[in-house]
DRENBA-139809 format. One record per residue (C-alpha): residue in one letter; x, y, z. Coordinates in nm, 2 decimals, always signed. Example, Ala and Ser with C-alpha at 12.3 -4.5 7.8 and 13.67 -1.06 7.14 Angstrom:
// residues 2
{rest = A, u = +1.23, v = -0.45, w = +0.78}
{rest = S, u = +1.37, v = -0.11, w = +0.71}
This chain:
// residues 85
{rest = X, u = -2.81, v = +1.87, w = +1.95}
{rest = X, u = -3.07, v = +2.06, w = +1.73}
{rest = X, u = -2.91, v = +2.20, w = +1.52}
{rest = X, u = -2.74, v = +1.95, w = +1.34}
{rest = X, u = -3.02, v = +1.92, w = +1.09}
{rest = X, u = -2.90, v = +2.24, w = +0.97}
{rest = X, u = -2.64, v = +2.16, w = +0.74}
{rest = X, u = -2.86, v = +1.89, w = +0.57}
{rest = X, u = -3.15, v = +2.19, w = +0.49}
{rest = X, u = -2.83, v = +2.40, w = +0.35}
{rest = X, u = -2.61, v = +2.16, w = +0.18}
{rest = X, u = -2.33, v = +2.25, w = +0.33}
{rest = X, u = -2.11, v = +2.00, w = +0.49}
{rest = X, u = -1.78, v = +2.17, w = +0.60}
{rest = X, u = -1.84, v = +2.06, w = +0.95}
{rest = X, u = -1.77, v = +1.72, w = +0.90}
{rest = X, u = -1.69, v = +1.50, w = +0.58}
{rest = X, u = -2.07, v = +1.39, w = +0.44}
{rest = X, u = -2.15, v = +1.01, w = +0.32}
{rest = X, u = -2.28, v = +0.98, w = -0.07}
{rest = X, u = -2.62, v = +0.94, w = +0.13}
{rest = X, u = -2.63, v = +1.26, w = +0.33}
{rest = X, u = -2.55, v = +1.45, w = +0.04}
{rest = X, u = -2.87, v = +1.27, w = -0.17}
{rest = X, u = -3.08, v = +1.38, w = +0.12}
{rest = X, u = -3.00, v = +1.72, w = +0.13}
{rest = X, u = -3.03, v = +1.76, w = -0.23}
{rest = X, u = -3.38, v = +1.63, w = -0.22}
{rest = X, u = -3.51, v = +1.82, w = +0.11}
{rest = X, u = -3.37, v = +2.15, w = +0.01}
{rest = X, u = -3.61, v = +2.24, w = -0.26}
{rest = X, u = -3.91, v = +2.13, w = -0.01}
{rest = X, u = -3.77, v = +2.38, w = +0.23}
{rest = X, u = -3.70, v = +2.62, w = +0.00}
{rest = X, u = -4.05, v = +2.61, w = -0.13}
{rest = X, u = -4.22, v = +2.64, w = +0.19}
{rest = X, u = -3.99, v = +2.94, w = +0.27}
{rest = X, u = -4.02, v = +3.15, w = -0.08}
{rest = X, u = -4.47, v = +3.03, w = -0.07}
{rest = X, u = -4.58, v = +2.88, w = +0.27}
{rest = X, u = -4.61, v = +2.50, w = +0.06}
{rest = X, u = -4.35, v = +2.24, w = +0.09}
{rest = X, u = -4.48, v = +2.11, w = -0.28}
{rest = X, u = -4.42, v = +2.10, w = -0.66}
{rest = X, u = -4.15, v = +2.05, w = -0.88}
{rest = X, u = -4.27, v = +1.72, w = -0.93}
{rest = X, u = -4.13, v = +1.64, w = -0.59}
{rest = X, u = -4.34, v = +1.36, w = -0.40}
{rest = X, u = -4.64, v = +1.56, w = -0.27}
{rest = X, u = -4.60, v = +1.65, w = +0.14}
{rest = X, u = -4.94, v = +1.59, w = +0.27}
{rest = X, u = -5.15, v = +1.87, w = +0.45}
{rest = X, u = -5.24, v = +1.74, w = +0.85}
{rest = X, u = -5.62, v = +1.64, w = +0.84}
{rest = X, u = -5.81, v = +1.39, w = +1.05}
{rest = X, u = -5.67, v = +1.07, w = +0.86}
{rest = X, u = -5.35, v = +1.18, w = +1.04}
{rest = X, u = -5.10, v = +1.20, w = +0.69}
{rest = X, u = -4.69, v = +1.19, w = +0.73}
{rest = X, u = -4.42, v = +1.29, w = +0.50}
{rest = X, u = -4.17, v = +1.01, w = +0.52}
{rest = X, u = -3.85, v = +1.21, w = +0.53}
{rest = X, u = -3.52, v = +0.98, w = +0.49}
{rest = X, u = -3.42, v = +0.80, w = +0.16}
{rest = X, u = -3.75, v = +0.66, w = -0.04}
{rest = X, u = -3.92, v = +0.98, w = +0.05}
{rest = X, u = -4.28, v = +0.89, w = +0.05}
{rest = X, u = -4.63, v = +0.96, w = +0.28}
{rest = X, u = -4.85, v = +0.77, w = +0.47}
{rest = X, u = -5.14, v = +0.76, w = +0.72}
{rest = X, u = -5.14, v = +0.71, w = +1.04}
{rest = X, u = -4.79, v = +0.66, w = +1.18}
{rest = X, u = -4.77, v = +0.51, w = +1.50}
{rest = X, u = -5.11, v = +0.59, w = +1.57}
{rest = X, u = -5.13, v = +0.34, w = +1.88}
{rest = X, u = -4.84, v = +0.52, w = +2.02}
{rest = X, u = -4.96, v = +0.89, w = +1.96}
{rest = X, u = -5.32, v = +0.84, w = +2.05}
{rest = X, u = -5.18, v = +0.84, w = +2.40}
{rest = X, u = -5.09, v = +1.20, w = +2.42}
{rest = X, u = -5.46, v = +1.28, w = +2.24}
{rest = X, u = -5.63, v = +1.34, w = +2.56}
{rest = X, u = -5.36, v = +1.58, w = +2.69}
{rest = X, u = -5.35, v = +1.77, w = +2.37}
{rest = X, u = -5.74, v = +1.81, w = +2.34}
């Protein structure tokens, strides 16, 4: 269901008891949300910086070790690139 990310983005775990882990995470995705909604960018705070989408194909890592990268499974996406062009 989709809407089970929810709590994670609010901190609120009344649902359902929340593992040490799940709490971590929403303490360290909240701010990036917050951010993006209160100035359009995910970034600062001294946060890891969420990459901007350019050719090189960047990616926010988001579960614990939050982190970037290029080109994530870029055998597997290429597929679609014809459909989406």
């Amino acid at each position: 269901m989709h809407v089970y990310h929810v709590p994670f983005y609010l901190g609120n775990f009344t649902w359902a008891p929340a593992a040490a882990a799940d709490v971590a995470f929403s303490e360290t995705i909240t701010p990036y949300l917050a951010r993006f909604v209160r100035t359009g960018d995910p970034n600062g705070g001294g946060a890891p910086t969420w990459p901007e989408w350019d050719a090189t194909e960047p990616y926010f890592q988001i579960e614990p070790g939050f982190g970037t990268g290029a080109g994530w499974r870029s055998t597997q996406c290429d597929f679609w690139d014809p459909i989406s062009n």
